[in-house]
C-alpha positions as CSV (number, residue, x, y, z in Angstrom):
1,X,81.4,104.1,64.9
2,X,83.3,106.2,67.5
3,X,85.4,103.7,68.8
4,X,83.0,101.9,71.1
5,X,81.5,102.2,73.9
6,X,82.4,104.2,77.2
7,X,82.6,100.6,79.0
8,X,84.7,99.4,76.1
9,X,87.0,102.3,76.5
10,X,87.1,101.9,80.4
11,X,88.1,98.4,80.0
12,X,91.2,99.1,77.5
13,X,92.5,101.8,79.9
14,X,92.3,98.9,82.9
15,X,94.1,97.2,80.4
16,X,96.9,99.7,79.4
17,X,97.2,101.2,83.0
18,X,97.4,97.6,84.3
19,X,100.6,97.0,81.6
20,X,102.6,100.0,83.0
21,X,101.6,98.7,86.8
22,X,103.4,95.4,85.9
23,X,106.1,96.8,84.7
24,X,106.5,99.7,87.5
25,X,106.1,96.7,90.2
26,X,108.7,95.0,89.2
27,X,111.3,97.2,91.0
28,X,109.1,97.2,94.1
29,X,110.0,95.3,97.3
30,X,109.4,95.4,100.7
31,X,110.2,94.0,103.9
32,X,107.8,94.7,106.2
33,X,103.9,95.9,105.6
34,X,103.9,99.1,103.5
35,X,99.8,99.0,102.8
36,X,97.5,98.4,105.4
37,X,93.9,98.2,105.1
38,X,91.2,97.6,107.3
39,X,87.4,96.4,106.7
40,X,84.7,95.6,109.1
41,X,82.7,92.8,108.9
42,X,79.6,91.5,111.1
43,X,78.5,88.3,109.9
44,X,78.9,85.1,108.1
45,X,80.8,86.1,104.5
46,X,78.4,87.0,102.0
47,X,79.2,87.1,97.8
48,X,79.8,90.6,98.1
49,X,82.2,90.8,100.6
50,X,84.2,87.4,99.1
51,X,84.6,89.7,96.3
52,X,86.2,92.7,97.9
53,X,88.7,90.2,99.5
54,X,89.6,88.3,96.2
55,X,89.9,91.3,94.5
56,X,92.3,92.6,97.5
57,X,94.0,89.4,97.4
58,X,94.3,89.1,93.5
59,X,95.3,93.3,92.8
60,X,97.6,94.4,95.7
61,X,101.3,93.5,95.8
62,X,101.7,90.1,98.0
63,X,104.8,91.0,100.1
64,X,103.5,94.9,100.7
65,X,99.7,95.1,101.4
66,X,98.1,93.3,104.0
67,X,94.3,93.7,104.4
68,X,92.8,93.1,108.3
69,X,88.7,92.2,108.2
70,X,87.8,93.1,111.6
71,X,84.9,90.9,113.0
72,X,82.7,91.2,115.9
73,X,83.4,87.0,117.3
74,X,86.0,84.6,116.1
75,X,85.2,82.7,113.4
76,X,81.8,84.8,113.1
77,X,82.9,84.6,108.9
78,X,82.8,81.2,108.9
79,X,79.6,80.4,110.7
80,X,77.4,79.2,108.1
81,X,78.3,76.7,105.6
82,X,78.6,79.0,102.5
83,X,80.4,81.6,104.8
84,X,82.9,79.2,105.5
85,X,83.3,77.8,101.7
86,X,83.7,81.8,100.7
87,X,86.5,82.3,103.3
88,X,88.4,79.0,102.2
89,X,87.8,80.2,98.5
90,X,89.6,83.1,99.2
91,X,92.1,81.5,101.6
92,X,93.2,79.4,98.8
93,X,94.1,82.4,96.4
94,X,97.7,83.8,96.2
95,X,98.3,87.1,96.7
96,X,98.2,89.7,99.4
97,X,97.5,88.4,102.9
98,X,93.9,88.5,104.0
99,X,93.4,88.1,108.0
100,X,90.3,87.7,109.9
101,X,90.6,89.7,113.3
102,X,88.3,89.7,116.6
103,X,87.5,93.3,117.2
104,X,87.7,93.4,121.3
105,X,87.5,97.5,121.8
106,X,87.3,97.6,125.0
107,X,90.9,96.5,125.4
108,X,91.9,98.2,122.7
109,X,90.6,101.4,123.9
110,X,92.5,100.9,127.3
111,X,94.2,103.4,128.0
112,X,93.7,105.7,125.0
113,X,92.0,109.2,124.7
114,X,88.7,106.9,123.3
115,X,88.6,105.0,126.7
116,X,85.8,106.7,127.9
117,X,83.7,107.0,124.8
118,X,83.7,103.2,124.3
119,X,82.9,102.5,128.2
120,X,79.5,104.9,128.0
121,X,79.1,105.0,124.4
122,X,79.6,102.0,122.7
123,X,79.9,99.2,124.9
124,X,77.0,100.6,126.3
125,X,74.8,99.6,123.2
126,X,73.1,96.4,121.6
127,X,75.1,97.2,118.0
128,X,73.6,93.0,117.1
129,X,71.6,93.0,113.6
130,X,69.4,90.6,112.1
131,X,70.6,89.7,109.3
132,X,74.1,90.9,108.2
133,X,74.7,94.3,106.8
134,X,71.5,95.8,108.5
135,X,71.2,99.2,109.3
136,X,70.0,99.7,112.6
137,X,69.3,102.6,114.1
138,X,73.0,103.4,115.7
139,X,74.7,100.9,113.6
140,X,76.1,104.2,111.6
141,X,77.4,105.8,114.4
142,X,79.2,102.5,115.7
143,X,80.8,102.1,111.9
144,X,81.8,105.8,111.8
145,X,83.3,105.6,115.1
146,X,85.2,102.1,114.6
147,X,86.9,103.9,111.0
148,X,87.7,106.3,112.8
149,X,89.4,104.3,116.0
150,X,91.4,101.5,113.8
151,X,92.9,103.8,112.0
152,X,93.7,105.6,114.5
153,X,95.0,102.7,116.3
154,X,96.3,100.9,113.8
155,X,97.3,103.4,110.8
156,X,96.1,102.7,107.2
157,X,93.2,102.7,104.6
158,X,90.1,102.1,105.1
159,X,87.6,100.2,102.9
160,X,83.9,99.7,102.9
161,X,83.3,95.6,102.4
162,X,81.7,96.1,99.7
163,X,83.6,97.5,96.9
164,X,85.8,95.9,94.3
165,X,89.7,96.6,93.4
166,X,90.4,97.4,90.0
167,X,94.4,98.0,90.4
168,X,97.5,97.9,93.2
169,X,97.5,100.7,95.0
170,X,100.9,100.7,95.6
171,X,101.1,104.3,94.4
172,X,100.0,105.4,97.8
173,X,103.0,103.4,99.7
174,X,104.6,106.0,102.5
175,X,102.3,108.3,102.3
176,X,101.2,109.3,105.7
177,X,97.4,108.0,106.4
């Protein structure tokens, strides 16, 4: 009666918005990285983390976003059979580059004004889970501090692993994160 319902009307703005994106997109290029973005994951890839990274993959612009999922061991994504078919699932989509990345913070932290706080803060702590995704007591404090270090580091955006891209984000290329 009123022109349906709020979901309804949510999904037709996707849809308009996502008509002008095309058609603003096509006059952008880039030649190196213009959209970084950083995630943290702890564990072998679950559902809800595949989706973040195939929505990533499938809604940012291929040549200018690049999203980093920083992981405590290599290959710690793939260590269980349906971590290892999520990860090739979304290996095998096009789009933007999605790259698995062994966090090692202590030499990362060499040298830098967060030396000492990962020596006797961090490195000093069992931050190991159960299961992935558990919250252990101090498991916020390491995933507050390591936001705030990457992107530091590193420069960027960063995303929890557990949410789901709707549109490019290419409206926030050179601004100054």
């Amino acid at each position: 009666k009123d022109g349906g319902s709020n979901t309804s009307k949510c999904l037709e703005a996707l849809r308009w918005r996502k008509k002008l994106d095309e058609e603003e997109l096509k006059g952008v290029t880039c030649e190196k990285t213009a959209f970084l973005a950083h995630t943290w994951w702890d564990g072998p890839m679950v559902r809800v983390v595949a989706m973040f990274l195939r929505s990533f993959r499938a809604t940012q612009h291929a040549q200018c976003a690049k999203l980093v999922v920083w992981t405590p061991g290599d290959g710690t994504e793939r260590s269980t059979e349906r971590g290892r078919a999520l990860v090739e699932q979304v290996e095998a989509m096009a789009g933007a580059p999605v790259v698995f990345q062994t966090l090692h913070m202590e030499a990362m932290a060499k040298g830098t004004l967060f030396e000492e706080y990962v020596t006797n803060a961090v490195l000093a702590h069992d931050w190991s889970t159960t299961k992935p995704g558990d919250k252990k007591e101090g498991t916020r404090h390491f995933s507050d501090f390591f936001q705030l270090f990457v992107l530091w580091r590193y420069g960027g955006v960063y995303f929890d692993a557990d949410q789901v891209l709707l549109r490019d984000l290419y409206p926030l290329y050179g601004l100054n994160f």
